[in-house]
C-alpha positions in Angstrom: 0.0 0.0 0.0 1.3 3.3 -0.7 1.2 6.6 1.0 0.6 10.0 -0.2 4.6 10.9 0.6 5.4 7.7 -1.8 7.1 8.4 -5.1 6.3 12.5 -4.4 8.3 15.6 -4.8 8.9 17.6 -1.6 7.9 21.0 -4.0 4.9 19.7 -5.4 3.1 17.4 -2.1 0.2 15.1 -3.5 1.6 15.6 -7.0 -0.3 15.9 -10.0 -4.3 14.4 -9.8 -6.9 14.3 -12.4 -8.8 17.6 -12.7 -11.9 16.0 -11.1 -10.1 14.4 -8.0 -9.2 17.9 -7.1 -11.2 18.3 -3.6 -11.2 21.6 -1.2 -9.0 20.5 2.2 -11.0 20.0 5.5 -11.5 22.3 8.0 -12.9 22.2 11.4 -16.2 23.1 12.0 -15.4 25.7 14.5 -13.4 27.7 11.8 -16.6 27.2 9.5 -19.1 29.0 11.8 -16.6 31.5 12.9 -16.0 32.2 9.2 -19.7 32.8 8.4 -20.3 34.5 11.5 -17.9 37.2 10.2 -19.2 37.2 7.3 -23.1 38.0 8.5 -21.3 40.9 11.0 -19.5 42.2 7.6 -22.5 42.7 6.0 -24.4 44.2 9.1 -21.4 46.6 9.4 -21.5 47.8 5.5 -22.7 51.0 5.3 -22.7 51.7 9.0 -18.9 52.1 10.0 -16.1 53.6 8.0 -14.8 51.2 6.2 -11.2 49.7 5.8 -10.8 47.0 3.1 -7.3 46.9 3.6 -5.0 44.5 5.2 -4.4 44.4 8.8 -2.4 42.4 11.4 -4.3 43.6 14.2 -1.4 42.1 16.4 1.2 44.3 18.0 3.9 41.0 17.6 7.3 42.3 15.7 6.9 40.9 12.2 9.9 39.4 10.6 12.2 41.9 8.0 12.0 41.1 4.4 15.7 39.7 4.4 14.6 36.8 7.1 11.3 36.2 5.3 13.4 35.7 2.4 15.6 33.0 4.0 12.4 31.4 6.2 9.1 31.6 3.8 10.9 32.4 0.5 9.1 31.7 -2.8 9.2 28.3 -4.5 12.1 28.3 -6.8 10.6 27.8 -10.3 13.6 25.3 -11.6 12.8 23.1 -8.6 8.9 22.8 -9.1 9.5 22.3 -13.0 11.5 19.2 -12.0 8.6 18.0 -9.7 6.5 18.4 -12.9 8.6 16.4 -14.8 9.0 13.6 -12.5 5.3 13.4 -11.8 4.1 13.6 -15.7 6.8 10.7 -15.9 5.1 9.0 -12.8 1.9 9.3 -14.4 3.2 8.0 -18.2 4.9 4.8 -16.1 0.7 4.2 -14.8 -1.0 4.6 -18.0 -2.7 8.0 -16.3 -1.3 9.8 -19.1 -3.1 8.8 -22.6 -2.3 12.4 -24.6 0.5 13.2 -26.2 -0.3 16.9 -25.0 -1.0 16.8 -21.3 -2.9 19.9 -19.8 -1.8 21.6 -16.5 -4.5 23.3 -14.9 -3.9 24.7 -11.7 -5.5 27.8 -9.9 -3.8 31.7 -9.7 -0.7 32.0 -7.5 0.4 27.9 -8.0 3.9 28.6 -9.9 2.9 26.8 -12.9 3.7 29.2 -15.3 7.1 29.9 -14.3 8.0 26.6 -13.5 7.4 25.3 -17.3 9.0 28.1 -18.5 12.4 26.7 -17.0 11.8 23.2 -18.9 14.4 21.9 -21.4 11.5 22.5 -24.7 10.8 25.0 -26.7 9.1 27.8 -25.7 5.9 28.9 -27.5 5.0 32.6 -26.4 1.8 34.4 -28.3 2.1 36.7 -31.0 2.3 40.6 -30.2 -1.9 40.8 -31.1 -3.6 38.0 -30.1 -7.1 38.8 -31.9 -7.2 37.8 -35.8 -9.5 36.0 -37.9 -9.7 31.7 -38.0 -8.1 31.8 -40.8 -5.0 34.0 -39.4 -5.1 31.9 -36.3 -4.5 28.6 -38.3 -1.7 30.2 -40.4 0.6 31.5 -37.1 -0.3 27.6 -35.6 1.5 26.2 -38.6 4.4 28.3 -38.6 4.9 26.9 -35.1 5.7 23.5 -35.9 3.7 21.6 -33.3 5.2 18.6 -34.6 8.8 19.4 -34.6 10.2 18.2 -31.6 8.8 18.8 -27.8 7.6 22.5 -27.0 6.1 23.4 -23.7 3.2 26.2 -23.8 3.6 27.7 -19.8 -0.1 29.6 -19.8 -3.0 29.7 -22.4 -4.3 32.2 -20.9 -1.9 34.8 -22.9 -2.9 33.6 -26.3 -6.9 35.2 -26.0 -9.2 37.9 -25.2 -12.4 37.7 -24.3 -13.6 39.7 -27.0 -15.3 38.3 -30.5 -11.7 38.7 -32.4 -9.3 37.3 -29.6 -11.2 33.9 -29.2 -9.5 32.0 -32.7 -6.3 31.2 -31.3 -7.0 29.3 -28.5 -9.8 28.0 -30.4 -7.4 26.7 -33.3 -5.0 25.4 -31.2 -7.3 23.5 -29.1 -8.6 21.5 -31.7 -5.5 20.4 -32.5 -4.8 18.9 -29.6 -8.0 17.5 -28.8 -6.9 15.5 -32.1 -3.6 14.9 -31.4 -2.4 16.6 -34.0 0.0 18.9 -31.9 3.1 16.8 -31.6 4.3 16.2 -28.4 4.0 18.9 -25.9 2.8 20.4 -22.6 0.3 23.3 -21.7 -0.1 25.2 -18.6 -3.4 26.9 -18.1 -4.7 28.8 -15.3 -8.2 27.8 -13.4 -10.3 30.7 -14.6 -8.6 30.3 -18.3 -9.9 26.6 -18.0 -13.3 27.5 -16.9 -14.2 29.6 -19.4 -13.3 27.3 -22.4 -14.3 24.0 -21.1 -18.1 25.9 -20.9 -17.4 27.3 -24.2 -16.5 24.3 -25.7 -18.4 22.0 -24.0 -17.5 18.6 -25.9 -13.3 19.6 -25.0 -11.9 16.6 -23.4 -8.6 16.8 -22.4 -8.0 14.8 -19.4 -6.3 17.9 -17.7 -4.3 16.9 -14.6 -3.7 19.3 -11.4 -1.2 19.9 -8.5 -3.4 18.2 -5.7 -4.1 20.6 -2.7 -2.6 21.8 0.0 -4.0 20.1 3.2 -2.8 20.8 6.2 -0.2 17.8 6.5 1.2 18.4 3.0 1.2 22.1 3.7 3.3 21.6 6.7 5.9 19.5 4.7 5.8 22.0 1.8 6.8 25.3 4.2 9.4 22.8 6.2 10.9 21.9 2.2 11.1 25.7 1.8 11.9 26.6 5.0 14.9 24.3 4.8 16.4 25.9 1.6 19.8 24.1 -0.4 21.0 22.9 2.9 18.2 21.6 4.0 18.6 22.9 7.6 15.6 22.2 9.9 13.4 25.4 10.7 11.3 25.0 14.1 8.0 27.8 14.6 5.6 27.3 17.4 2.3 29.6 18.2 2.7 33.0 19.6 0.4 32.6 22.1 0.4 28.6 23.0 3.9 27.5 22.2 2.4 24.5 20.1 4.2 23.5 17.0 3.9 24.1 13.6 6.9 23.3 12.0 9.1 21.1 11.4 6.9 18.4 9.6 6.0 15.7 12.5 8.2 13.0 12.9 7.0 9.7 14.6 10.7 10.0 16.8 9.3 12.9 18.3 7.1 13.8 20.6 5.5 16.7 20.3 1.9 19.1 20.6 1.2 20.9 17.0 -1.3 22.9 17.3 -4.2 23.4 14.1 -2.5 25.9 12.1 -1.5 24.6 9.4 -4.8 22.6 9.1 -6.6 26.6 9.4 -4.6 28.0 7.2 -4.9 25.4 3.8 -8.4 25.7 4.5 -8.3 29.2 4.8 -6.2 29.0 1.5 -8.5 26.3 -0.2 -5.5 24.4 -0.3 -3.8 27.3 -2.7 0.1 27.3 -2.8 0.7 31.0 -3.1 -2.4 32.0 -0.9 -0.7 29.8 2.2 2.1 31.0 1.6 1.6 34.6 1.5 -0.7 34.1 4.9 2.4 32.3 5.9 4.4 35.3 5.9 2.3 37.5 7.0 1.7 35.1 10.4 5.3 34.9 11.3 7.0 36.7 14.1 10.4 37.0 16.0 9.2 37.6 19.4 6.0 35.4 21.4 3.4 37.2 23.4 4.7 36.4 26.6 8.6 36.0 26.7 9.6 35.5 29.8 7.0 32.0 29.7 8.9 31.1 26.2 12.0 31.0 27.5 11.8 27.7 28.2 10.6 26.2 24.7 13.8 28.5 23.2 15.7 26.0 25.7 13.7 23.1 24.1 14.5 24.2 20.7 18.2 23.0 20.9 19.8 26.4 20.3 18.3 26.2 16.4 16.6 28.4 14.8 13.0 29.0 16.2 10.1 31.3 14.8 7.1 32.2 16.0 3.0 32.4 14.5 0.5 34.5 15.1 -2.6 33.0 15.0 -4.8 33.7 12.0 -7.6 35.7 14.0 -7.0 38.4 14.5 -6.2 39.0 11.6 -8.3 40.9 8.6 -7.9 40.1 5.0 -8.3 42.8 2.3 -12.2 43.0 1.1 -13.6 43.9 -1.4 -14.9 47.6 -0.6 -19.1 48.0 -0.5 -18.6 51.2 -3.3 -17.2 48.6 -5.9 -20.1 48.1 -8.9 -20.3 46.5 -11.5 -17.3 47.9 -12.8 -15.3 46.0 -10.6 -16.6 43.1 -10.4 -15.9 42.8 -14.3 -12.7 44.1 -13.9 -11.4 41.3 -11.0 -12.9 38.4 -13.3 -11.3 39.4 -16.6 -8.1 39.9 -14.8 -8.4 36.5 -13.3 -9.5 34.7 -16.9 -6.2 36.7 -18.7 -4.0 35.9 -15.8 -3.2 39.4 -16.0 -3.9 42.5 -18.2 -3.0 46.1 -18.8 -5.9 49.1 -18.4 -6.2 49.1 -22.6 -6.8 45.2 -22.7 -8.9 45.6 -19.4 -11.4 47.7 -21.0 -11.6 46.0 -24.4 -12.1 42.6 -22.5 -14.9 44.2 -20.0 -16.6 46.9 -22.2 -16.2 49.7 -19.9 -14.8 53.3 -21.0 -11.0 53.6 -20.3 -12.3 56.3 -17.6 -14.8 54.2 -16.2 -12.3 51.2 -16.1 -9.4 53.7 -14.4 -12.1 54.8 -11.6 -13.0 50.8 -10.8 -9.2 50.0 -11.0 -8.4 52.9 -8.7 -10.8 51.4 -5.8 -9.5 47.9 -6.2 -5.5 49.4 -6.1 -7.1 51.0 -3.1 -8.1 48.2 -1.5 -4.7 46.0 -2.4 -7.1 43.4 -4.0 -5.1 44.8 -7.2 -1.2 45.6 -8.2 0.5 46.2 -11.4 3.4 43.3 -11.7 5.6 46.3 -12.7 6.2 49.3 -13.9 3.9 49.9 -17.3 2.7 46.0 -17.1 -0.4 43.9 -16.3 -2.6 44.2 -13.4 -2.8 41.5 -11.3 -5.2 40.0 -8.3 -2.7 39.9 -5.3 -2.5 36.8 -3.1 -3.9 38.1 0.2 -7.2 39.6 -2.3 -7.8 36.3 -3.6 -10.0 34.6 -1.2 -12.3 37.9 -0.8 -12.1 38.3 -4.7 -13.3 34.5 -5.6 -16.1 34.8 -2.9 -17.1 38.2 -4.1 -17.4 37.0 -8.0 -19.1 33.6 -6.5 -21.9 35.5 -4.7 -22.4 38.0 -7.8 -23.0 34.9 -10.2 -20.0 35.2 -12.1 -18.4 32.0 -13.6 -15.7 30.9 -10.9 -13.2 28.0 -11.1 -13.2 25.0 -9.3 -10.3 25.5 -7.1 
């Protein structure tokens, strides 16, 4: 019988799953009614107090600098995570679970897919500098790709459309051809809300799509003690502000030791989301405990090595999506989410707002910190910390969301 750390990569826990074996992680059903109790109070609030949609601590613990965060909680190197790709879509050939000659990553916003397949040994295929054009023009640029010449690796589908009438025939082309097999041998990486929107506009599109499976809140705890442990794979102990129970390192059945529910909390909190935990992640950790004179002893117990502290997720308030946004917004968080990404000229072709109208709505989301430019002059993008209000917001306003 095998486990779920058999045969696995310690940057990708769980490894790759068929699309439809993705499930949400559990959570405890205290978190659940404290969760929609906040939510009923939010609602009771709007309108009645000023309101902050911004992100908040609401702890007075000493956060950690950037340079330590960067050495304790740093982001998943992208070389690392396209070998854990590799070695899974191998796994998966060896077991027959990989029919297509083209397999299809989907995973949700903030995974690391994208950059991770842009660091495999094929050739890269990156979209044209204007994506809408006719069918025909769309199957002319396809051939001068040469599918069929040797393996190519596609790292996000969702650059190659608009969703506009003219920027739908590329994707559209190029998706017939693999649902035929008639795109050599290659791989494609596709976001969630990328995914959603085709497989409901082309209904009959089987691809078999495969997934990173969740984070729950064992393979959560392995995955921040894998990055926590860096090259040298040194081992990274951080226990509760408040309680002193552990979080890290990963349990080991020589040890004996109290772990409190964090991690559990927080890929629930998450939905089991790589860059969403992690980004709580950081924000949660501290140098200091509540009470230090009662910690002294657990810095004792730690052996002299190095030894973090959490603050517990409540109190803690995520950004929201302000009560003034209309429907301006709302069309402007879902098309950035379907696009991966977008600049205000594509944001108001895509949505069909004026380039005013869609500067106002942007300004308010910016405001918020739902919303950041990646960079100077590029695309606007749903931040990590936004994403659980955001995908709850376009949920409850009817708007097509992902499965993730």
């Amino acid at each position: 019988m095998t486990t779920d750390t058999d045969a696995e990569h310690p940057a990708m826990p769980g490894g790759l799953v068929p699309l439809e074996q993705w499930q949400l992680p559990e959570t405890s059903v205290h978190r659940t009614v404290r969760s929609a109790l906040r939510d009923i109070l939010a609602q009771l609030r709007a309108g009645v107090t000023p309101e902050d949609t911004t992100f908040r601590s609401l702890d007075a613990l000493p956060a950690l600098s950037a340079r330590t965060l960067a050495e304790v909680a740093p982001a998943p190197d992208p070389a690392t995570t396209a070998d854990a790709v590799g070695r899974q879509l191998a796994r998966l050939t060896r077991g027959g679970g990989r029919p297509r000659r083209v397999p299809v990553l989907v995973a949700p916003p903030f995974s690391g897919v994208r950059e991770a397949l842009a660091c495999l040994d094929r050739r890269l295929l990156t979209p044209p500098d204007e994506v809408s054009m006719t069918p025909a023009a769309a199957a002319c640029w396809w051939d001068r790709q040469a599918l069929t010449d040797g393996d190519w690796v596609l790292p996000e589908l969702a650059d190659f459309w608009l969703r506009h009438p003219s920027g739908l025939a590329l994707v559209r082309e190029f998706l017939s051809r693999v649902a035929l097999d008639q795109a050599g041998d290659g791989l494609v990486g596709c976001s969630s809300w990328c995914w959603t929107f085709w497989t409901h506009y082309l209904p009959e599109l089987h691809l078999a799509p495969v997934t990173p499976a969740p984070l729950t809140g064992e393979r959560l705890t392995r995955w921040l003690a894998f990055l926590a442990g860096g090259a040298s794979g040194r081992t990274v102990t951080a226990r509760m502000s408040h309680d002193g129970l552990y979080v890290l390192p990963a349990p080991d059945d020589g040890q004996e030791r109290k772990y409190s529910g964090f991690a559990r909390d927080l890929a629930a909190l998450s939905r089991g989301n790589p860059g969403v935990a992690l980004a709580l992640w950081r924000q949660r950790l501290r140098s200091h405990p509540e009470d230090e004179a009662a910690a002294r002893p657990l810095r004792d117990e730690s052996g002299g090595g190095r030894l973090y502290w959490v603050a517990p997720l409540e109190p803690m308030k995520l950004p929201a999506v302000p009560t003034a946004a209309g429907p301006g917004a709302g069309h402007i968080l879902h098309a950035l989410l379907l696009h991966d990404g977008l600049p205000l000229d594509r944001l108001a072709q895509v949505t069909g707002l004026a380039e005013p109208e869609a500067r106002v709505a942007l300004s308010l989301l910016l405001r918020a910190e739902l919303v950041a430019p990646a960079g100077a002059g590029e695309d606007y993008r749903v931040q990590p910390l936004g994403y659980p209000a955001v995908r709850k917001y376009l949920h409850a306003r009817g708007y097509p969301v992902d499965g993730f």
